[in-house]
N, C-alpha and C positions, 0 to 999 in steps of 0.2 A: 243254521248249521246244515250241512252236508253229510247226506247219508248213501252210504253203496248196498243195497239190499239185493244178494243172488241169491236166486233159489235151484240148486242144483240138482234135475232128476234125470232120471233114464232115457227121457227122449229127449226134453231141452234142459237150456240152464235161461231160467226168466235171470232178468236184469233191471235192479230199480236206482234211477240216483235221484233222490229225494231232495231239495233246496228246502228248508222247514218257509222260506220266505212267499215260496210259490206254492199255486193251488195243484193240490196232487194230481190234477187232472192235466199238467203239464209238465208233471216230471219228464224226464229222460226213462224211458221203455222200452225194454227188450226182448225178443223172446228167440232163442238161437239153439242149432244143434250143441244135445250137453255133450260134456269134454270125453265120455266114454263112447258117443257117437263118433265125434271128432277121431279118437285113437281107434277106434274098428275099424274107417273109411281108409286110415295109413295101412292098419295091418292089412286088410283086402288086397291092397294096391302093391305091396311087397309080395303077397301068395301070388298073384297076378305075374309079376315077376319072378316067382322062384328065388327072391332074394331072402339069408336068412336074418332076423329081425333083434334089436338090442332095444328093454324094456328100462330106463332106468326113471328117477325121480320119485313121486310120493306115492303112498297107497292112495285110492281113488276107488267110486263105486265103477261095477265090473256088467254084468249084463249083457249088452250086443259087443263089448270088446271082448268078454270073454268068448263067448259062442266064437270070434272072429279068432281069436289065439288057437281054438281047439282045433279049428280049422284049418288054418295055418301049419299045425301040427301034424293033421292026419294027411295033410296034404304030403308029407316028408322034408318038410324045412324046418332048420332049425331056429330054435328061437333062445336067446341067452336074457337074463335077468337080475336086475338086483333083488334083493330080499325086502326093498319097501318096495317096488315096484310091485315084486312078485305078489304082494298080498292084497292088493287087487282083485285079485281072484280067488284066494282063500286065505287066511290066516294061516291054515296051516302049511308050512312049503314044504314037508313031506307029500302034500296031496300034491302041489302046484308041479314038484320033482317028477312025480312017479308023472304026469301028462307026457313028461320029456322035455321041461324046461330047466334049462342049465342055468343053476344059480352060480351069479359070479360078482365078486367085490366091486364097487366104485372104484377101484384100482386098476383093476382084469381090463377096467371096458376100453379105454385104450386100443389092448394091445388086441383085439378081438378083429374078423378081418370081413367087417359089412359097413355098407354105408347106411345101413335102416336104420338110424338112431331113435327110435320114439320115446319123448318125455311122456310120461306119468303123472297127470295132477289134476285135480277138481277146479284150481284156482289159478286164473293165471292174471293178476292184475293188469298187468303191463300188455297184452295183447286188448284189455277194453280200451285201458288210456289212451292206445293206439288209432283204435276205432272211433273214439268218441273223438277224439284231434281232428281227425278229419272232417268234423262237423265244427269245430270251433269250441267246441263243448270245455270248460275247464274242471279238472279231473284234481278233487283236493278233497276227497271225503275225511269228515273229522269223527267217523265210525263206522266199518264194516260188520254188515248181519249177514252169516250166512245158513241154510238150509242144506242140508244130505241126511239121506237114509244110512246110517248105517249100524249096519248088525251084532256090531258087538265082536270082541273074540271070544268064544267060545271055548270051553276048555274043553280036551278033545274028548271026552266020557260026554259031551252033551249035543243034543239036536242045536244046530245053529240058530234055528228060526224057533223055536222054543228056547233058546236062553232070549234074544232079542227080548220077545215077549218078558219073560220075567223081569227084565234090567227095565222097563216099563213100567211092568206092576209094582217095581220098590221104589222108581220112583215116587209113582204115583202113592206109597205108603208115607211119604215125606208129607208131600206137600200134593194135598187132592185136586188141582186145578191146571190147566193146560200150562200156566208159568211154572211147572215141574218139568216140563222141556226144552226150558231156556236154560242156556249156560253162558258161564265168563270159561276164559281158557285157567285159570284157576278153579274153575268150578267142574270141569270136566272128569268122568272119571277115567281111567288109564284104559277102561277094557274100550272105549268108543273109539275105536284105533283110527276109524276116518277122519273123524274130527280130528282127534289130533292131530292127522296128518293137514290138514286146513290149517290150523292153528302156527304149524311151525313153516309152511306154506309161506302164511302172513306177517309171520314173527310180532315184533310190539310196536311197529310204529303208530299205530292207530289203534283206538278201543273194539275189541273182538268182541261179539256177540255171537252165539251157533245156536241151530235148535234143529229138531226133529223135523221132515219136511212133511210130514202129516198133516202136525200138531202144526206147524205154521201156517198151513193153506186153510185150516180149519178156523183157527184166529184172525186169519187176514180173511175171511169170510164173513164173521162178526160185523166188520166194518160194512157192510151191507144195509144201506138205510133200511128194507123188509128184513133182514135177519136181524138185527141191533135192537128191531122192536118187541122180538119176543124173547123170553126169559128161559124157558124151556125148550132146546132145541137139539134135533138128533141130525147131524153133521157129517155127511161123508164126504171124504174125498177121493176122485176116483182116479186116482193116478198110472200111468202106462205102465207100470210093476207091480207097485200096492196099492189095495184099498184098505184104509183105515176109517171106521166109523166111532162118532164121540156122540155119547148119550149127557147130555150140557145141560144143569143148572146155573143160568149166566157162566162163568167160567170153570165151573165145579164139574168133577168128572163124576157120571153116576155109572157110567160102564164104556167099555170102547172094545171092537175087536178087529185085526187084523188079516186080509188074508193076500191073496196073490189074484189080481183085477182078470190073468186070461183063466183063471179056473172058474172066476163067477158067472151064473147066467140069470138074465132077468129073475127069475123064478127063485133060484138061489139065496140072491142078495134081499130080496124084499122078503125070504122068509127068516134070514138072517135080523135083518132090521127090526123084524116083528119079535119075534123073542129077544134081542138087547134092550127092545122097549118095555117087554115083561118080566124082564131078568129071569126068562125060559133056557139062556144062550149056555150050555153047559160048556163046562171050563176048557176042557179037549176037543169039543166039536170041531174049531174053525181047526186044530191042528191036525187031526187026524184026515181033514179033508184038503192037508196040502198047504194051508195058511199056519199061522203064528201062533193065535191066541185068541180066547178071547175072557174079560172081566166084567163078571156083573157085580155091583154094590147096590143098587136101588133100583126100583122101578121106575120109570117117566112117566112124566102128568101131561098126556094128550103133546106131545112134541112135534114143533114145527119140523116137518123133515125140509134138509137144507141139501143141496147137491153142488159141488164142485170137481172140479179138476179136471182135467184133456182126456178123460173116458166119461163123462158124466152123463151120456149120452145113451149109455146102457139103461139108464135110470128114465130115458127119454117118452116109451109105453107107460110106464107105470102107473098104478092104480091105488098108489099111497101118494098120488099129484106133490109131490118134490118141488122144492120153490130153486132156481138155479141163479145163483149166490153171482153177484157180478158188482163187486167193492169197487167203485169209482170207476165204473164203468168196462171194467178189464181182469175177466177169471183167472186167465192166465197168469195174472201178477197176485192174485192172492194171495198165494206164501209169501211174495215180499212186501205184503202189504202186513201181513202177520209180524214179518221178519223188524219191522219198522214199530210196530207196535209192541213187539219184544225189548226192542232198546228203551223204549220206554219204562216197560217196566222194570228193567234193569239199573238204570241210571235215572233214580230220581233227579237230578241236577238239570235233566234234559224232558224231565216227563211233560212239564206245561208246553214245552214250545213244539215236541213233536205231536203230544193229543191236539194242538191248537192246529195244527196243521192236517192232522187226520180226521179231519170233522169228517163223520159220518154223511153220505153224500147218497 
């Protein structure tokens, strides 16, 4: 079987197409500016011009496109939007309005008088197929896994980045193991607004798999022949927006917390690390210093510290010697090597022939 594993973050969107029949060390690999890179570099090129800008298509994570909207804005051009477009940058479109973007129907955009059209989307299947055509590559996956951060809607009486965190913690009250961040698009719930915008993105022709992009680069790090050997293991990944750290009994969550990777500094993160190991990490800490959250349930037993993700490098000095997680040879694909180990555990029907395929390497 045939699997499409994206992992979509703030700076790239990795790319996995997985054959179960080949050795993962020769999948098809990619690692490409993400789609909200992609849409800042159009907006830029319109401010450039003085041209005003039309945003339509799906909610998507936001980031350097927003910074690039506001900008846009304060420059004096105008910019019009649909309402899934628009929440991109906030759930709420009273906040998205008062910037000075002009929300306007799928109907409006027509008659609206710019040639800037920019879509909106996390996923765009048919521009890979595209890509991969050009190499010969046959493009037929018979299940997509995708990866995105997203925050939740929030309802407006609450911090954004503190509801996040709690729609986390209840997961994690279900079911205590990193597979509480896997989902089917029937398993999703309504407030993960970006997923669902993935979800209806993809529509049903294929089996949809989504999960936390954390929680997948932490799982597709497992796969790590030195991480897969120990049992106990404290797991960050240090990605170019979030850092989320997983305090792991094999797959058991014993603590994790959340924050934002430019407010961490060496000194920081390693004192951070040492209290989730002692469950010293008080509840408000990481939020009041800017981050999300953070959950202690237990203490760890002398835990392997594990480091990934395209900031991991902060971690690079350090004095708790960090092992740097590299799943079949390649960090970067981590989440979708998570992403791939998720469908698994999702569709027993498929689980022998993808773990047969993921052997630990």
């Amino acid at each position: 079987m045939r699997l499409l594993c994206l992992d979509v973050g703030s700076g790239t969107q990795d790319v996995l197409l997985l054959d179960t029949k080949q050795s993962v060390e020769n999948a098809v690999q990619m690692v490409l500016p993400s789609p909200t890179v992609l849409v800042a570099q159009k907006i830029k090129a319109a401010t450039a011009r003085g041209d005003p800008i039309i945003l339509v298509g799906e909610t998507m994570g936001g980031g350097p496109s927003t910074h690039a909207l506001k900008r846009h804005l304060e420059a004096g051009f105008k910019v019009y939007a649909t309402p899934e477009a628009a929440r991109s940058f906030s759930d709420y479109l009273e906040m998205v309005a008062s910037w000075g973007v002009e929300l306007v129907s799928s109907d409006e955009v027509a008659s609206l008088e710019t040639n800037t059209l920019i879509r909106m989307e996390d996923i765009n299947l048919q521009v890979i197929e595209r890509a991969l055509s050009s190499w010969g590559i046959r493009f037929a996956p018979d299940v997509v896994s995708v990866a995105v951060l997203d925050h939740g809607a929030a309802p407006p009486s609450e911090s954004q980045r503190l509801f996040r965190f709690r729609q986390l913690e209840h997961l994690l009250e279900q079911r205590s193991t990193l597979e509480s961040f896997i989902f089917t698009p029937a398993e999703l719930p309504d407030y993960f607004t970006r997923m669902q915008a993935v979800a209806r993105s993809l529509g049903k022709e294929v089996p949809l798999v989504l999960m936390d992009t954390g929680a997948s680069a932490v799982l597709g790090a497992s796969l790590d022949r030195i991480v897969a050997s120990h049992r106990h293991r404290l797991t960050v990944n240090l990605g170019n927006s979030h850092t989320l750290a997983f305090l792991l009994d094999d797959s058991r969550v014993l603590g994790l917390f959340e924050h934002h990777t430019s407010r961490l500094s060496l000194a920081k993160l390693e004192e951070l690390l040492k209290k989730l190991v002692s469950a010293g990490l008080e509840p408000r800490e990481v939020w009041e210093d800017g981050g999300h959250g953070s959950l202690s349930l237990e203490t760890g037993k002398n835990p392997f510290l594990v480091a990934t993700g395209p900031q991991r490098s902060l971690l690079g000095s350090s004095n708790l010697s960090p092992y740097f997680a590299v799943p079949f040879g390649n960090m970067m694909l981590a989440g979708c090597f998570g992403l791939a180990k998720a469908v698994a555990i999702r569709y027993p029907e498929w689980r022998d022939e993808i773990e047969g395929a993921l052997i630990v390497g």
